[in-house]
C-alpha positions in Angstrom: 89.9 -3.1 79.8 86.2 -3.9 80.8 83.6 -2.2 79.6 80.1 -2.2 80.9 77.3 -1.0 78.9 73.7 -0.2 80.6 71.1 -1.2 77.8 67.5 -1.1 78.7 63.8 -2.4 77.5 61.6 0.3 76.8 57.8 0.1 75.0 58.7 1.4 71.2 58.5 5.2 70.9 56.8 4.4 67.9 54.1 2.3 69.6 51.0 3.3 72.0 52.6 4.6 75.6 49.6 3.7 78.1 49.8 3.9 82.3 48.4 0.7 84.0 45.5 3.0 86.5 45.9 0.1 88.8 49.4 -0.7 89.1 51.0 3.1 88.0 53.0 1.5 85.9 53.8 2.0 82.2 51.4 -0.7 80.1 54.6 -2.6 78.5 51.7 -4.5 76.2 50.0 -2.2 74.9 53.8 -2.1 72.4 56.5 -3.9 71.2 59.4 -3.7 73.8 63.0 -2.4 72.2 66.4 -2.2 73.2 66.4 2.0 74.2 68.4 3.9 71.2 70.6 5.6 73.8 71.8 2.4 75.4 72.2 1.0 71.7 74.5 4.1 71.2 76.3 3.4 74.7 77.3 0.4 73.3 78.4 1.6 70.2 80.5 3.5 72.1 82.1 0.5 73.9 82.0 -2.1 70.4 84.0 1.3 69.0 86.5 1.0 71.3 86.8 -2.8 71.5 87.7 -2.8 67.2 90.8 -0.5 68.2 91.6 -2.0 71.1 92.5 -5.8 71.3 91.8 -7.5 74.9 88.4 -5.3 75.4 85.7 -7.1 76.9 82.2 -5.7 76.7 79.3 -6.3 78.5 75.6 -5.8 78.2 74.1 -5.4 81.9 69.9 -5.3 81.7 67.5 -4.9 84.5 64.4 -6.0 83.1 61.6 -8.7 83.8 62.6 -12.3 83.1 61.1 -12.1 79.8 62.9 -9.6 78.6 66.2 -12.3 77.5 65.4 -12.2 74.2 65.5 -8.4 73.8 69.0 -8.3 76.0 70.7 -10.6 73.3 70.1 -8.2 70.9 73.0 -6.3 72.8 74.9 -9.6 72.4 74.1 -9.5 68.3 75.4 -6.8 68.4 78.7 -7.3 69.7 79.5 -7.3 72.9 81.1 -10.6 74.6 78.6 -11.5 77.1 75.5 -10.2 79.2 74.2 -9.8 82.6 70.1 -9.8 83.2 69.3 -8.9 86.5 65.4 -10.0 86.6 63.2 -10.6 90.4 59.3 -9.5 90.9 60.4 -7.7 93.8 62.0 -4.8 90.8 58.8 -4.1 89.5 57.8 -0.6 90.1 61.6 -0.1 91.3 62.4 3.6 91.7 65.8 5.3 90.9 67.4 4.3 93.9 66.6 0.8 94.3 66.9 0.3 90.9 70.6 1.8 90.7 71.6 0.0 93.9 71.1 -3.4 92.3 72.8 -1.7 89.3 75.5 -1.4 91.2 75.6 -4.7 92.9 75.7 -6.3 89.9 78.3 -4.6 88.5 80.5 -4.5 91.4 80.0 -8.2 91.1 81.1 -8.4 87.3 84.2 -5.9 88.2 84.7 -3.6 85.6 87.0 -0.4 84.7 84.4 2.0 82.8 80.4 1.5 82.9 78.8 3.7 79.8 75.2 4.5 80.3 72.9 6.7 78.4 71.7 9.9 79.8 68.4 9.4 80.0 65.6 6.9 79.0 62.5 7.0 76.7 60.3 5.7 79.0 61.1 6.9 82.7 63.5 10.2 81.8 65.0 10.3 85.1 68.3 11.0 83.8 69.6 10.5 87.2 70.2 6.3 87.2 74.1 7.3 86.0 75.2 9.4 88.9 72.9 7.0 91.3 75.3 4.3 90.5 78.3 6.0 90.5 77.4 7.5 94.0 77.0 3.4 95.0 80.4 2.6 93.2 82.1 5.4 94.9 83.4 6.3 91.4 84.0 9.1 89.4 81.3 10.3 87.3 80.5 12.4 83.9 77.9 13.0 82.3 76.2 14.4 79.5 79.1 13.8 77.3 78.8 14.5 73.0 81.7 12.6 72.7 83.9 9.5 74.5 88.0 9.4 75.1 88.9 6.0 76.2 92.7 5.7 77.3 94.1 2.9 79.9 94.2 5.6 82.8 91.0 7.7 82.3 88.0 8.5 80.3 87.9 11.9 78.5 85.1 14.0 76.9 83.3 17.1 76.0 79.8 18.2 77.5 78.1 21.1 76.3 76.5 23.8 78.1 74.9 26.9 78.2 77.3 29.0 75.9 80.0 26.6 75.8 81.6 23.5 75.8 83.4 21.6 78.7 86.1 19.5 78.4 85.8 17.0 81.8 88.0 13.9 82.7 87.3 10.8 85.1 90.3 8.7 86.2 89.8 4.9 86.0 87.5 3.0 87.3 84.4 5.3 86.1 80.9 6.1 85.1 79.5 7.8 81.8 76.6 8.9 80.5 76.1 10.0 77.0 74.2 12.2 74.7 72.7 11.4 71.1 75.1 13.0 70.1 77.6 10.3 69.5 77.2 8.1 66.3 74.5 6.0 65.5 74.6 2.3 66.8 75.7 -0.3 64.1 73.0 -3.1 63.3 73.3 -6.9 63.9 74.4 -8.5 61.0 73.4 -12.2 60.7 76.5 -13.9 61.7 76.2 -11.6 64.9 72.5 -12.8 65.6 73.6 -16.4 65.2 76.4 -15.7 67.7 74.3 -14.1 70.4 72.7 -17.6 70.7 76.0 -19.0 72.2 77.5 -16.3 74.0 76.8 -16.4 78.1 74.0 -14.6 79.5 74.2 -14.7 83.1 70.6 -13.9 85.4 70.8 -12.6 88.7 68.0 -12.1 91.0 68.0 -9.5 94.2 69.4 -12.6 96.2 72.1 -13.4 94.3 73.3 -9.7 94.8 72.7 -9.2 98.2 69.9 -6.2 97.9 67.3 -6.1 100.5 64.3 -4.3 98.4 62.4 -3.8 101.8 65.2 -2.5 103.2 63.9 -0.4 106.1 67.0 1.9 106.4 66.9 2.6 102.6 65.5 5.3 100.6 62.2 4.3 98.6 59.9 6.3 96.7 56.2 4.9 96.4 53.5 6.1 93.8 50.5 7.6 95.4 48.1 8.1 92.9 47.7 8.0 88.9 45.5 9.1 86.7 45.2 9.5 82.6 45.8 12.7 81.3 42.6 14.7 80.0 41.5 14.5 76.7 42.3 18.6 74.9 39.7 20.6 74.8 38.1 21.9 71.8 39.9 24.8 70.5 38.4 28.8 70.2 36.8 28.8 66.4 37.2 32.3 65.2 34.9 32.9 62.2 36.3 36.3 60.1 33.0 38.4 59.8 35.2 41.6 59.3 36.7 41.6 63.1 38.7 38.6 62.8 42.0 40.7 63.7 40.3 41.9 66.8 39.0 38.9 67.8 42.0 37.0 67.4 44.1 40.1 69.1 41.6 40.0 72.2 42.6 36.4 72.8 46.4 36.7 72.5 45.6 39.4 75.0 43.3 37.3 77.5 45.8 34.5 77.1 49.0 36.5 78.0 50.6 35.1 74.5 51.5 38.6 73.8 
């Protein structure tokens, strides 16, 4: 069985999130750059199934900029068996669809049985690059899922919903997303750190997979304008002088907030 897991560089969500007003782009300086948490728990999902399952081999696929290889290994410290960094100038302001066809290049390249992705990302929130790929793959797709079934045939899960839970299947080969809902992803202990150093980590560029990113037949989305979001306002002060209540009442009113 071969596992693919999409794992992804995003600006910490602890750190300063700032738009580049010439480029459009997010200001990956302005903070430290992270493995996303729903990617580290795609893989968990994968190591998971590797520990119970001899034979399994995992990979880490990353489309980042080229000096992003230090971040990828992380997805090598923790685990999995080798990694695939797909890094070229011409991705830099990628949208959704280029961005999941070279996705998809890459691992049609690799081969694989299941690819496990998260559902969405911290930084863009598209929430669409899983079903993008699978449309490219011509594979099944589920997403969503609050929990993973891994046999040799299919992959199994549950999805919730509005007033429910759905129970969906995908036979073999497949795409997953997944939900934080699944447990959290184990940390790199030192003797998978050292490891990481070793184990391959193959880079690709839009060449190597065949993927024309000016591509006059293909679907590309460009960014018109940006602009930083306005500083808030200064709040309505209400100062009690024995008609607080009717003050306060009159702006719930104006305001429609009642």
């Amino acid at each position: 069985m071969k596992l693919i897991v999409l794992v992804k560089e995003v600006p910490d969500t602890f750190g300063d999130r700032k738009l580049n007003l010439e480029t459009g782009l997010a200001d990956r300086s302005a903070s430290d750059a992270v493995l996303d948490e729903i990617t580290e728990r795609a893989m968990e999902v994968a190591l998971a199934y590797a520990d119970a399952n001899e034979g399994t081999e995992v990979v880490a696929l990353s489309l980042a900029p080229e000096g992003s290889a230090a971040t990828v290994r992380k997805a090598l410290a923790m685990g999995a068996g080798s990694a695939i960094h797909v890094a070229d100038d011409a991705l830099l302001g990628a949208d959704i669809v280029l961005t999941a066809e070279a996705l998809a290049a890459a691992i049609q390249r690799a081969g694989f049985d299941i690819v496990i992705t998260g559902n969405t990302s911290t930084d863009g929130s598209g929430g669409m690059m899983s079903a993008a790929i699978a449309e490219y793959l011509g594979v099944p797709h589920a997403s969503g899922l609050s929990s993973v079934e891994i046999t040799d045939r299919q992959v199994k899960g549950t999805r919730p919903i509005d007033g429910g839970v759905q129970q969906v299947s995908a036979e073999l080969p497949a795409v997953v997303s997944i939900t934080e809902a699944l447990p959290d992803p184990r940390f790199p202990n030192f003797k998978g750190i050292m490891a990481a150093k070793k184990k391959p980590l193959e880079t690709l560029s839009l060449a190597d997979l065949n993927v024309n990113p000016d591509d006059p037949e293909a679907a590309r989305s460009i960014m018109l304008t940006v602009a930083e979001k306005p500083p808030r306002e200064a709040g309505i002060k209400i100062t009690d002088e024995g008609d607080a209540g009717e003050k306060l009442a009159d702006f719930l009113i104006e305001n429609r907030l009642v």
